[in-house]
N, CA and C atoms as an extended XYZ file, in Angstrom:
426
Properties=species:S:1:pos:R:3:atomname:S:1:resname:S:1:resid:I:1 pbc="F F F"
N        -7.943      221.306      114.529 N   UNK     1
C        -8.163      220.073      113.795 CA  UNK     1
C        -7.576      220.218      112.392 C   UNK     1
N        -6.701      219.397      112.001 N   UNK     2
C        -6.166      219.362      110.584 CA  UNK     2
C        -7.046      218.503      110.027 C   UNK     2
N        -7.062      218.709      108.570 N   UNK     3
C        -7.763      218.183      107.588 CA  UNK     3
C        -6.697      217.504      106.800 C   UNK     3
N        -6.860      216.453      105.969 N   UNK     4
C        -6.135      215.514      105.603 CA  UNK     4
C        -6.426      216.270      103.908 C   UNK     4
N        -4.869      216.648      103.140 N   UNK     5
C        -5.217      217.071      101.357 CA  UNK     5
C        -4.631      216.023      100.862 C   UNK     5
N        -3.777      214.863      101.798 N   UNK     6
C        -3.172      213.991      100.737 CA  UNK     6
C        -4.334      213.299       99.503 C   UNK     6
N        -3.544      213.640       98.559 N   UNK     7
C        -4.113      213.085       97.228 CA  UNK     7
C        -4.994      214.075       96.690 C   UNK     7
N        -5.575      214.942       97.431 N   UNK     8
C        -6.372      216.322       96.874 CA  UNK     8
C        -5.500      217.358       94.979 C   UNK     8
N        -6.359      217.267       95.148 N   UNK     9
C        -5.720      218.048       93.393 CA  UNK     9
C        -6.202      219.675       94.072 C   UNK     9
N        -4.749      220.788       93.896 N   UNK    10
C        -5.004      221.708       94.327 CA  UNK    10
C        -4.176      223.013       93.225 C   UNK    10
N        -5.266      223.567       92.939 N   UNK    11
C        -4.346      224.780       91.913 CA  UNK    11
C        -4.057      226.066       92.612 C   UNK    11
N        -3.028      226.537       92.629 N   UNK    12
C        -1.977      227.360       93.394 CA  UNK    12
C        -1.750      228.487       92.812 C   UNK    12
N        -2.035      229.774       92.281 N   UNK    13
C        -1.738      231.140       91.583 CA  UNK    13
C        -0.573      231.646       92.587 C   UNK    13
N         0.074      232.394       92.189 N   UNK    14
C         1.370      232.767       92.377 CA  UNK    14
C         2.250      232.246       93.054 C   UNK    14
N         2.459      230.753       92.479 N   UNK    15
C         3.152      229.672       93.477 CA  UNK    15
C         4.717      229.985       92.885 C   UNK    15
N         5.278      231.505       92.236 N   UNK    16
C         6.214      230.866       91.918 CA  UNK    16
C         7.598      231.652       92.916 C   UNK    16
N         7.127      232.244       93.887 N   UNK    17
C         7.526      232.968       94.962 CA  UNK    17
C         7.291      233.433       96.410 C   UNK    17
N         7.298      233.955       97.440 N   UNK    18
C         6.342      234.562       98.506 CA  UNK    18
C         5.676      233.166       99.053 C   UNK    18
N         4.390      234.252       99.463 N   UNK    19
C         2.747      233.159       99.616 CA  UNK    19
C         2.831      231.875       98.904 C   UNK    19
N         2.957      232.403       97.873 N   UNK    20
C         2.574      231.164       97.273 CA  UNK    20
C         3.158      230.016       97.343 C   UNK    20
N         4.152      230.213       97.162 N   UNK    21
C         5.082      229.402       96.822 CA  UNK    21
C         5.068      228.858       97.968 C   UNK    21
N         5.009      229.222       99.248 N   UNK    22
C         5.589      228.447      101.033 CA  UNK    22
C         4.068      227.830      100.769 C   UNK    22
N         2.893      227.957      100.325 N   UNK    23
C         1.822      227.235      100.361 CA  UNK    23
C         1.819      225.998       99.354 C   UNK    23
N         2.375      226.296       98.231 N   UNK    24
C         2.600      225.185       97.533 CA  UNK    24
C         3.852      224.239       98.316 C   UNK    24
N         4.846      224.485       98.665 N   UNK    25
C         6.088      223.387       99.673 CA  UNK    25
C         4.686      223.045      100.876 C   UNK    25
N         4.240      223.779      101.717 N   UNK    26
C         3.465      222.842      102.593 CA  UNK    26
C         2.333      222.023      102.150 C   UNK    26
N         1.650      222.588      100.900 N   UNK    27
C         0.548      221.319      100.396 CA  UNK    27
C         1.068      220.200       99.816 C   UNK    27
N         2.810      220.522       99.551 N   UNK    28
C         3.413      219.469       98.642 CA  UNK    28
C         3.758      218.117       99.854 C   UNK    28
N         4.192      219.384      101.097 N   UNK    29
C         4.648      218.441      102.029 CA  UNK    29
C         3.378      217.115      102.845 C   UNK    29
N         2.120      217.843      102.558 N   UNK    30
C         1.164      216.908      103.177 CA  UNK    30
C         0.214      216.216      101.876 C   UNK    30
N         1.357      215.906      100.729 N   UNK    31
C         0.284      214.921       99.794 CA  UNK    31
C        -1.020      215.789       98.869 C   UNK    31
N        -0.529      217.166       98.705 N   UNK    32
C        -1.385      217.160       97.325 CA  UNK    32
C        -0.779      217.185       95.833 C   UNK    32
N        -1.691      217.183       95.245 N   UNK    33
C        -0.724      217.100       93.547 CA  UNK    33
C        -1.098      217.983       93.375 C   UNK    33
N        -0.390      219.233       92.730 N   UNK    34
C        -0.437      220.283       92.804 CA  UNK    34
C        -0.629      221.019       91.177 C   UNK    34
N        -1.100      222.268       91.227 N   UNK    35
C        -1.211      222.403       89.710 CA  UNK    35
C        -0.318      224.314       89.837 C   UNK    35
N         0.479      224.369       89.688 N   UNK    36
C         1.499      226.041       89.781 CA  UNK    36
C         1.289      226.804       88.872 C   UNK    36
N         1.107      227.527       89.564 N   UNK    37
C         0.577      229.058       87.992 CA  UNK    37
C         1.135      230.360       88.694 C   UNK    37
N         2.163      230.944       87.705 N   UNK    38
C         2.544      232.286       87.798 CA  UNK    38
C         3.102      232.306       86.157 C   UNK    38
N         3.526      233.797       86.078 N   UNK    39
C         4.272      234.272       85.187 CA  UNK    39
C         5.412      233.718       84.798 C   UNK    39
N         6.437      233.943       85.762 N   UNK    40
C         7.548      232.969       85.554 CA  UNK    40
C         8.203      232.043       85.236 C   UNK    40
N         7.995      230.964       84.244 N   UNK    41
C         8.277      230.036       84.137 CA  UNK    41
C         9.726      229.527       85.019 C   UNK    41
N        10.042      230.337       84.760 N   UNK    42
C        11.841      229.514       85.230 CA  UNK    42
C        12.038      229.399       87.100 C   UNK    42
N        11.152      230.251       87.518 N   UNK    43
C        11.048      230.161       89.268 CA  UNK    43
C         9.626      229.212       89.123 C   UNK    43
N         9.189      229.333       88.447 N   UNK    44
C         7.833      228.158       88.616 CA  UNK    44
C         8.154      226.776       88.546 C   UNK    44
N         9.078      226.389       87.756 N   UNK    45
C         9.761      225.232       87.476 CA  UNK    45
C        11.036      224.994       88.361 C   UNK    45
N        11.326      226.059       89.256 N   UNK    46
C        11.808      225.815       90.556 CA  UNK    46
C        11.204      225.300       91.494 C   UNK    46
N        10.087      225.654       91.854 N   UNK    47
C         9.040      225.423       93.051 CA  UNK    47
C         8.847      224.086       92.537 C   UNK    47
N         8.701      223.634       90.984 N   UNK    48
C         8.074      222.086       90.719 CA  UNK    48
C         9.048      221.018       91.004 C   UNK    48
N        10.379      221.933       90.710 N   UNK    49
C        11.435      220.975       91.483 CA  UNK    49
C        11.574      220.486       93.290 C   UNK    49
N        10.755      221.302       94.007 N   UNK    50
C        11.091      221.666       95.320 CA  UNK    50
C         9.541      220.616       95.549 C   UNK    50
N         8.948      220.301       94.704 N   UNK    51
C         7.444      220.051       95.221 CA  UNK    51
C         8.175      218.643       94.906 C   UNK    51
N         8.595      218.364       93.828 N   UNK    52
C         8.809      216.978       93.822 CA  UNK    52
C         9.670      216.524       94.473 C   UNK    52
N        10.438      217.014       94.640 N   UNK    53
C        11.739      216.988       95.822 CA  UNK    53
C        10.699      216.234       97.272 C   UNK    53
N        10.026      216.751       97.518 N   UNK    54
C         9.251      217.097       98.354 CA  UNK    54
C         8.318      215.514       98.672 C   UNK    54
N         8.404      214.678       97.176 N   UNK    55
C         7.510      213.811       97.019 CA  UNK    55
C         6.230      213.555       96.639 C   UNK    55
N         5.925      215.236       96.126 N   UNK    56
C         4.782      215.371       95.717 CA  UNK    56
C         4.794      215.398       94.037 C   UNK    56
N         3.246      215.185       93.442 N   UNK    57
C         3.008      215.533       91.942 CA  UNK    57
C         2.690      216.745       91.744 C   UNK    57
N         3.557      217.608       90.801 N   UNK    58
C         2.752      218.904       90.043 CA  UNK    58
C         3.300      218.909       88.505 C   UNK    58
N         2.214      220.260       88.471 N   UNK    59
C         2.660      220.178       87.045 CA  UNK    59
C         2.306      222.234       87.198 C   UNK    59
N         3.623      222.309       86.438 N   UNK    60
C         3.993      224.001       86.043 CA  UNK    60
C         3.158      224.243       85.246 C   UNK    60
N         2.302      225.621       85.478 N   UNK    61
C         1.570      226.479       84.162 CA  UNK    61
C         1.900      227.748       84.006 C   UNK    61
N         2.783      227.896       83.217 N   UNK    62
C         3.283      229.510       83.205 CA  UNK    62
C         2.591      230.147       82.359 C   UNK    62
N         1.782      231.180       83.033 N   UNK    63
C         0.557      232.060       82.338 CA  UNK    63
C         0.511      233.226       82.950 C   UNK    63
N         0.271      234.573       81.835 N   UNK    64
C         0.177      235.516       82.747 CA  UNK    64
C        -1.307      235.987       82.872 C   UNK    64
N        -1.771      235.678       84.101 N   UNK    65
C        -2.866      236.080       84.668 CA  UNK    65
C        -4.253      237.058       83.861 C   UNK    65
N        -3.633      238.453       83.402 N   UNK    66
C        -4.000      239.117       82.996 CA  UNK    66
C        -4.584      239.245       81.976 C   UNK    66
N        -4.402      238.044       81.100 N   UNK    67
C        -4.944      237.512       79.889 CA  UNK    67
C        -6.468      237.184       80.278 C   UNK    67
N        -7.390      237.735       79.689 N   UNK    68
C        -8.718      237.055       79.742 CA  UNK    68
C        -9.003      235.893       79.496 C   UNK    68
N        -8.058      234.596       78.999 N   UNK    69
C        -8.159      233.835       78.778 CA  UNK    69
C        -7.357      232.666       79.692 C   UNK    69
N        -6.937      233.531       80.681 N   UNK    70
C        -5.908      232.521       81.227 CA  UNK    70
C        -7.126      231.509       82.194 C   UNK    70
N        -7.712      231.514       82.924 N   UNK    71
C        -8.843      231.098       83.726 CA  UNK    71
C        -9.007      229.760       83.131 C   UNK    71
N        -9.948      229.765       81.864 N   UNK    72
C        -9.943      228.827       81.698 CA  UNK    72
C        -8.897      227.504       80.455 C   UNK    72
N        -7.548      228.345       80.366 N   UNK    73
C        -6.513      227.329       80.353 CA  UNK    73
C        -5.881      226.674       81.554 C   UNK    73
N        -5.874      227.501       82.464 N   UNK    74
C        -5.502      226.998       84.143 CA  UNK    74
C        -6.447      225.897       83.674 C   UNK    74
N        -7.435      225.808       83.752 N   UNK    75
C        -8.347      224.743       84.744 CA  UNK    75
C        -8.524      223.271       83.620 C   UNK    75
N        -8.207      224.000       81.758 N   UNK    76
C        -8.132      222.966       81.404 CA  UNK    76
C        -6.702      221.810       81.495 C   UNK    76
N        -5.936      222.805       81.439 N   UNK    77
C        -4.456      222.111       82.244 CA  UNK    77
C        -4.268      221.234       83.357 C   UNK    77
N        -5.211      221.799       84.451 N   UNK    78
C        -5.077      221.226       85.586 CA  UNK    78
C        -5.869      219.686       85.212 C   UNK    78
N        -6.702      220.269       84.771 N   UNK    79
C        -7.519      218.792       84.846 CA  UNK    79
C        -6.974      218.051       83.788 C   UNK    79
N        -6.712      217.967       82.702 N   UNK    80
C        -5.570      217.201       81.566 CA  UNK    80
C        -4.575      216.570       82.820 C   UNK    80
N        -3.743      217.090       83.508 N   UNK    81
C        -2.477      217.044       84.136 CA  UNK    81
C        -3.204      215.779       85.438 C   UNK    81
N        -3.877      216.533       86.060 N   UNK    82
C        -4.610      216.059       87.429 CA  UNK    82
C        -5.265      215.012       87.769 C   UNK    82
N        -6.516      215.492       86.540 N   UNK    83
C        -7.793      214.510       87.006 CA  UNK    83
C        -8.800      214.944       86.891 C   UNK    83
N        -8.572      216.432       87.741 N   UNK    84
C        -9.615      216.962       88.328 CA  UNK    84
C        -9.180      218.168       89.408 C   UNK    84
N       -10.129      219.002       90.088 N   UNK    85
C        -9.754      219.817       91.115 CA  UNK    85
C       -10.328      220.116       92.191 C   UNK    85
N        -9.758      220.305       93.354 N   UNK    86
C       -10.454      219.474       94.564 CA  UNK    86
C       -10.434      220.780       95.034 C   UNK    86
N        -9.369      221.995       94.906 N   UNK    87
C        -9.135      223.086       95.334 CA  UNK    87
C        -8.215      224.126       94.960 C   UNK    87
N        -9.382      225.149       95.095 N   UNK    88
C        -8.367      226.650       94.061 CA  UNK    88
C        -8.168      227.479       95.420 C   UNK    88
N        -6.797      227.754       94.972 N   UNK    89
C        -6.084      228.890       96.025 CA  UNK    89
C        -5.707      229.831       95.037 C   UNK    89
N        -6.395      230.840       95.078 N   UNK    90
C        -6.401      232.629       94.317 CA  UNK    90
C        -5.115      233.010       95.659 C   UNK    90
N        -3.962      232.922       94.827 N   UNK    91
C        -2.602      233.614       96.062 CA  UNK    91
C        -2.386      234.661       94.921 C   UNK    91
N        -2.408      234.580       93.757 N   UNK    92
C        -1.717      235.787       93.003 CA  UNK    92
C        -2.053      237.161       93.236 C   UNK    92
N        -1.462      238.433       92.694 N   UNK    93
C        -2.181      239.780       93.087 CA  UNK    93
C        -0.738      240.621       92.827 C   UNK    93
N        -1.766      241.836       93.188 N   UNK    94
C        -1.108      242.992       92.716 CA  UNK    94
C        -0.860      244.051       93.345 C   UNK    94
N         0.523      244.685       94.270 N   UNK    95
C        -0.194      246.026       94.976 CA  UNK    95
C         1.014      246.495       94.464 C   UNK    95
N         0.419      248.431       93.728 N   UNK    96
C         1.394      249.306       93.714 CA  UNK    96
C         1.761      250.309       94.338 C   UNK    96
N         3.088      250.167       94.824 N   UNK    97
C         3.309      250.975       95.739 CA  UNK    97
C         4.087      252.548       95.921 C   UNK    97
N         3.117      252.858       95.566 N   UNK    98
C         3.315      254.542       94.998 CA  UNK    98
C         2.620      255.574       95.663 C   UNK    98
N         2.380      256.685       95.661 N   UNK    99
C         0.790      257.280       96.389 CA  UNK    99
C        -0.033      257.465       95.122 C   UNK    99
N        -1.575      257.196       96.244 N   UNK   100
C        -2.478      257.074       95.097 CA  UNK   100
C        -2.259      258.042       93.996 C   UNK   100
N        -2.106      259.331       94.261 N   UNK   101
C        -2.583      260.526       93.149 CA  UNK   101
C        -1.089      259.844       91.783 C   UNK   101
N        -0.380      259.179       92.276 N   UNK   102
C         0.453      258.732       91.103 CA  UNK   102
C         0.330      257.649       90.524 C   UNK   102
N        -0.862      257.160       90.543 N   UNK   103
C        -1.324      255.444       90.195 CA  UNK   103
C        -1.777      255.990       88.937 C   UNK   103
N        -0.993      255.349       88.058 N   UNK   104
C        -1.826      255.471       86.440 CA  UNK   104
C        -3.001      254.569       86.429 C   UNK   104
N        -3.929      254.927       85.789 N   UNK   105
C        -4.650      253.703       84.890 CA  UNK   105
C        -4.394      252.501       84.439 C   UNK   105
N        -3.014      252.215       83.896 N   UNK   106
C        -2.946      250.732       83.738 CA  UNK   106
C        -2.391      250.046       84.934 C   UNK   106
N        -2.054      250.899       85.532 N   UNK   107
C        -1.256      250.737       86.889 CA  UNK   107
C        -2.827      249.803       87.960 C   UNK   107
N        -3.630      250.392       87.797 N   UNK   108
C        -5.248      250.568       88.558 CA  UNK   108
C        -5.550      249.459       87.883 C   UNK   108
N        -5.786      249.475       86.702 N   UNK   109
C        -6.338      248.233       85.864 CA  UNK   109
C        -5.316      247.361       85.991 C   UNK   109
N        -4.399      246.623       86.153 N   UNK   110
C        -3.975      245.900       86.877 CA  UNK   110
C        -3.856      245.125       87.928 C   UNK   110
N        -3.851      245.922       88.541 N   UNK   111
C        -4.246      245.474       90.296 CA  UNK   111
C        -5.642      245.022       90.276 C   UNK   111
N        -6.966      245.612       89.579 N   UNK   112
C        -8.242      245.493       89.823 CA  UNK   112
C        -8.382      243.833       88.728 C   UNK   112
N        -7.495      243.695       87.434 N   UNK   113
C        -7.569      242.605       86.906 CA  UNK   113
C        -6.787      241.330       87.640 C   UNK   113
N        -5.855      241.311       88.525 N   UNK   114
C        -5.111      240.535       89.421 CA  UNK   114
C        -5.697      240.284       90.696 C   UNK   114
N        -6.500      241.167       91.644 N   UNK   115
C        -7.053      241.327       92.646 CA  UNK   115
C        -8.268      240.585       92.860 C   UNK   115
N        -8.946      241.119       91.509 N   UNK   116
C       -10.186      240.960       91.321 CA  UNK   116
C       -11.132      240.312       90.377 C   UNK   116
N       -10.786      240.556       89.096 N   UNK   117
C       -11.210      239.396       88.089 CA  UNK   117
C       -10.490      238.078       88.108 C   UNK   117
N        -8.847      237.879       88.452 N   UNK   118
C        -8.891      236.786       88.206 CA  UNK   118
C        -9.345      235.702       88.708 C   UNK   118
N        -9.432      235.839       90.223 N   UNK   119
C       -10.177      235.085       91.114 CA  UNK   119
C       -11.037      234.833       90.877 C   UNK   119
N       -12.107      235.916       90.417 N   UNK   120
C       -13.813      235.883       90.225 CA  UNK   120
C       -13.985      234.572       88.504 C   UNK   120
N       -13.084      235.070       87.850 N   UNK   121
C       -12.948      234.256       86.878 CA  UNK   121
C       -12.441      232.621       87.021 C   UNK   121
N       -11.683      232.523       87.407 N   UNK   122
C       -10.431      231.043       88.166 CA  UNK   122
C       -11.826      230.496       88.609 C   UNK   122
N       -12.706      231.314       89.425 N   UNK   123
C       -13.369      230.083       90.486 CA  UNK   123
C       -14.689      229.888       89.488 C   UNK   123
N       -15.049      230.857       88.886 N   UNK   124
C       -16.085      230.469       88.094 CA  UNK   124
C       -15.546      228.835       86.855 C   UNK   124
N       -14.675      229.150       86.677 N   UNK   125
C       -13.953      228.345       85.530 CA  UNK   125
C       -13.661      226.757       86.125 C   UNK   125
N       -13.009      226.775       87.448 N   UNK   126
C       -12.996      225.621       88.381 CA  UNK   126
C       -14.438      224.978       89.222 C   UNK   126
N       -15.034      226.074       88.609 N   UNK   127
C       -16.370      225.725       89.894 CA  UNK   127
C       -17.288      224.040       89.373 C   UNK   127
N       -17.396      224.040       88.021 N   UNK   128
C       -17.755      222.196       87.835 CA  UNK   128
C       -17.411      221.440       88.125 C   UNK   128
N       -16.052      221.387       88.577 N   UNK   129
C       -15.027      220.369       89.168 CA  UNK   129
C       -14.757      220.251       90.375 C   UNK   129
N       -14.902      221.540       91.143 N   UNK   130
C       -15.267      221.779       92.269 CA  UNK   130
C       -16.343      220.967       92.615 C   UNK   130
N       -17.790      221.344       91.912 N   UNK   131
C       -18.855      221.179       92.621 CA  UNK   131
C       -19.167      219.290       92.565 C   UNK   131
N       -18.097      218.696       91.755 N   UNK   132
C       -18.149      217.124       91.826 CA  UNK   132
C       -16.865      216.430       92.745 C   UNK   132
N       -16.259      217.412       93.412 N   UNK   133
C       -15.636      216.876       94.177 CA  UNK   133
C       -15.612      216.755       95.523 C   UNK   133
N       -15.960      216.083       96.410 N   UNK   134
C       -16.303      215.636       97.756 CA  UNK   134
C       -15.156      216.952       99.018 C   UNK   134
N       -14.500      217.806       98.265 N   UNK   135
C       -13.545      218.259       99.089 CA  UNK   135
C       -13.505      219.895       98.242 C   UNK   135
N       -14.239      219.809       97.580 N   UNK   136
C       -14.367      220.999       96.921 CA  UNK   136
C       -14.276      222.594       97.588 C   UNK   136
N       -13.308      223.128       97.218 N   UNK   137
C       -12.932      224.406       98.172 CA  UNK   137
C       -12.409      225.559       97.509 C   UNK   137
N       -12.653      227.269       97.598 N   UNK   138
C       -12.090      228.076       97.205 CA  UNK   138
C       -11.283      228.748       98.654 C   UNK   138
N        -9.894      229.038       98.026 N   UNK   139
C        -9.521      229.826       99.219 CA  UNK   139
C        -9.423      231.630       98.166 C   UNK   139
N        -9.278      232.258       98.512 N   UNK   140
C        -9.029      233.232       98.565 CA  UNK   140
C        -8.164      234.335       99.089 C   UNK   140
N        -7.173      234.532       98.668 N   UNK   141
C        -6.148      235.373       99.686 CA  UNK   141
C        -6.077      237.162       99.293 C   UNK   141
N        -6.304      237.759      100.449 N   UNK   142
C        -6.256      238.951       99.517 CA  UNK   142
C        -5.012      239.837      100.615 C   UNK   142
Protein backbone atom coordinates (compact mmCIF):
# COMPACT_ATOMS: atom_id res chain seq x y z
CA UNK A 1 0.00 0.00 0.00
CA UNK A 2 1.49 3.42 -0.94
CA UNK A 3 0.85 6.36 1.03
CA UNK A 4 0.14 9.57 -0.68
CA UNK A 5 3.34 12.69 0.47
CA UNK A 6 2.00 14.95 -2.20
CA UNK A 7 2.08 18.31 -0.54
CA UNK A 8 3.79 16.79 2.70
CA UNK A 9 6.73 19.13 3.88
CA UNK A 10 9.70 16.72 4.24
CA UNK A 11 13.36 17.50 5.55
CA UNK A 12 16.03 15.35 3.89
CA UNK A 13 19.85 15.21 5.62
CA UNK A 14 22.33 14.21 3.21
CA UNK A 15 20.24 14.94 0.19
CA UNK A 16 23.18 16.18 -1.55
CA UNK A 17 24.42 12.74 -2.96
CA UNK A 18 23.91 8.73 -2.53
CA UNK A 19 20.71 7.89 -0.25
CA UNK A 20 19.84 10.84 -0.03
CA UNK A 21 19.73 12.41 -2.70
CA UNK A 22 17.69 9.24 -4.87
CA UNK A 23 15.20 9.86 -1.78
CA UNK A 24 14.90 13.39 -2.25
CA UNK A 25 14.29 12.85 -6.64
CA UNK A 26 11.60 10.18 -5.50
CA UNK A 27 9.80 12.39 -2.76
CA UNK A 28 10.24 15.19 -5.34
CA UNK A 29 8.77 12.88 -7.90
CA UNK A 30 5.51 12.09 -5.78
CA UNK A 31 4.69 15.84 -4.59
CA UNK A 32 6.61 16.72 -1.52
CA UNK A 33 8.21 20.15 -0.87
CA UNK A 34 11.20 19.36 0.24
CA UNK A 35 13.66 20.98 2.69
CA UNK A 36 17.84 19.62 1.58
CA UNK A 37 20.51 19.65 4.04
CA UNK A 38 24.11 18.60 3.52
CA UNK A 39 27.45 20.21 3.58
CA UNK A 40 27.77 20.96 0.13
CA UNK A 41 26.23 23.67 -1.08
CA UNK A 42 27.06 23.46 -4.74
CA UNK A 43 25.78 19.52 -5.16
CA UNK A 44 22.90 20.56 -2.83
CA UNK A 45 21.82 23.19 -5.18
CA UNK A 46 22.15 20.52 -7.78
CA UNK A 47 19.66 18.12 -6.32
CA UNK A 48 17.33 21.57 -5.88
CA UNK A 49 17.71 21.90 -9.47
CA UNK A 50 16.75 18.17 -10.19
CA UNK A 51 13.79 18.48 -7.54
CA UNK A 52 12.42 21.33 -9.35
CA UNK A 53 13.07 19.99 -12.58
CA UNK A 54 11.11 17.37 -11.20
CA UNK A 55 8.11 19.81 -10.39
CA UNK A 56 8.58 19.84 -7.02
CA UNK A 57 9.23 22.81 -4.17
CA UNK A 58 12.53 22.87 -2.12
CA UNK A 59 14.59 24.89 -0.60
CA UNK A 60 18.67 24.19 -0.09
CA UNK A 61 20.23 24.34 3.53
CA UNK A 62 23.82 24.01 3.41
CA UNK A 63 24.94 23.20 6.99
CA UNK A 64 27.43 21.19 8.41
CA UNK A 65 25.80 18.81 10.63
CA UNK A 66 28.34 18.70 13.25
CA UNK A 67 27.70 22.03 14.54
CA UNK A 68 25.64 21.83 17.73
CA UNK A 69 23.63 24.24 16.42
CA UNK A 70 22.73 23.03 13.18
CA UNK A 71 19.33 21.09 14.42
CA UNK A 72 17.70 23.76 15.25
CA UNK A 73 18.54 26.12 12.16
CA UNK A 74 17.39 23.10 9.91
CA UNK A 75 14.03 23.21 11.40
CA UNK A 76 13.87 26.99 11.69
CA UNK A 77 14.58 27.18 7.89
CA UNK A 78 12.38 24.58 7.02
CA UNK A 79 9.54 26.00 8.54
CA UNK A 80 10.31 29.89 7.36
CA UNK A 81 10.70 28.15 3.75
CA UNK A 82 7.75 25.43 4.18
CA UNK A 83 5.17 26.06 6.56
CA UNK A 84 5.85 23.51 8.58
CA UNK A 85 7.11 19.72 8.79
CA UNK A 86 5.29 16.77 8.14
CA UNK A 87 8.56 14.61 8.01
CA UNK A 88 12.26 14.18 9.02
CA UNK A 89 14.44 11.75 7.16
CA UNK A 90 17.94 11.47 9.32
CA UNK A 91 19.87 10.03 5.77
CA UNK A 92 23.13 11.82 6.77
CA UNK A 93 26.14 9.83 8.56
CA UNK A 94 29.37 8.82 8.88
CA UNK A 95 31.46 5.57 8.40
CA UNK A 96 35.31 5.38 8.59
CA UNK A 97 36.83 3.11 6.83
CA UNK A 98 39.99 2.10 8.33
CA UNK A 99 40.56 -0.74 11.05
CA UNK A 100 39.34 0.01 14.26
CA UNK A 101 42.79 0.10 16.22
CA UNK A 102 43.46 3.16 13.60
CA UNK A 103 40.29 5.22 14.30
CA UNK A 104 41.41 8.42 15.99
CA UNK A 105 39.22 10.19 18.34
CA UNK A 106 38.00 12.82 16.18
CA UNK A 107 37.67 10.30 13.67
CA UNK A 108 35.10 8.35 16.55
CA UNK A 109 33.65 11.63 17.57
CA UNK A 110 32.49 12.17 14.34
CA UNK A 111 30.80 9.34 13.30
CA UNK A 112 29.14 9.17 16.96
CA UNK A 113 28.14 13.16 16.32
CA UNK A 114 26.70 12.27 12.60
CA UNK A 115 25.30 8.80 13.52
CA UNK A 116 24.02 9.68 16.57
CA UNK A 117 23.43 13.09 17.98
CA UNK A 118 22.34 14.53 14.99
CA UNK A 119 19.33 12.59 14.55
CA UNK A 120 18.61 12.48 18.31
CA UNK A 121 18.88 16.28 18.08
CA UNK A 122 16.97 17.00 14.32
CA UNK A 123 14.01 15.00 15.79
CA UNK A 124 13.92 16.53 19.09
CA UNK A 125 14.09 20.06 17.32
CA UNK A 126 11.30 18.96 14.58
CA UNK A 127 9.29 17.11 17.07
CA UNK A 128 6.52 20.35 17.72
CA UNK A 129 5.82 20.42 14.25
CA UNK A 130 5.75 17.02 13.93
CA UNK A 131 3.48 16.48 16.74
CA UNK A 132 0.80 19.15 14.95
CA UNK A 133 0.92 17.57 11.89
CA UNK A 134 -1.67 14.92 10.86
CA UNK A 135 1.26 12.93 8.93
CA UNK A 136 3.88 13.44 11.33
CA UNK A 137 6.87 10.97 10.86
CA UNK A 138 10.58 10.24 11.74
CA UNK A 139 12.48 8.03 9.45
CA UNK A 140 15.70 7.10 10.43
CA UNK A 141 18.38 5.54 8.30
CA UNK A 142 21.29 4.01 9.71
Amino acid sequence: MEHSIAGLNVIVTGASRGIGKAIALELARRGARLSLVARDAKALEAVGEAVAGAGAHAVAIPVDLSHPEAPAAIVEQTVEHLGGIDVLVNNAGAAISRPFAETTPQEWQLQMDLNARVPYFLAQAALPHLRVSSSGTIINIS
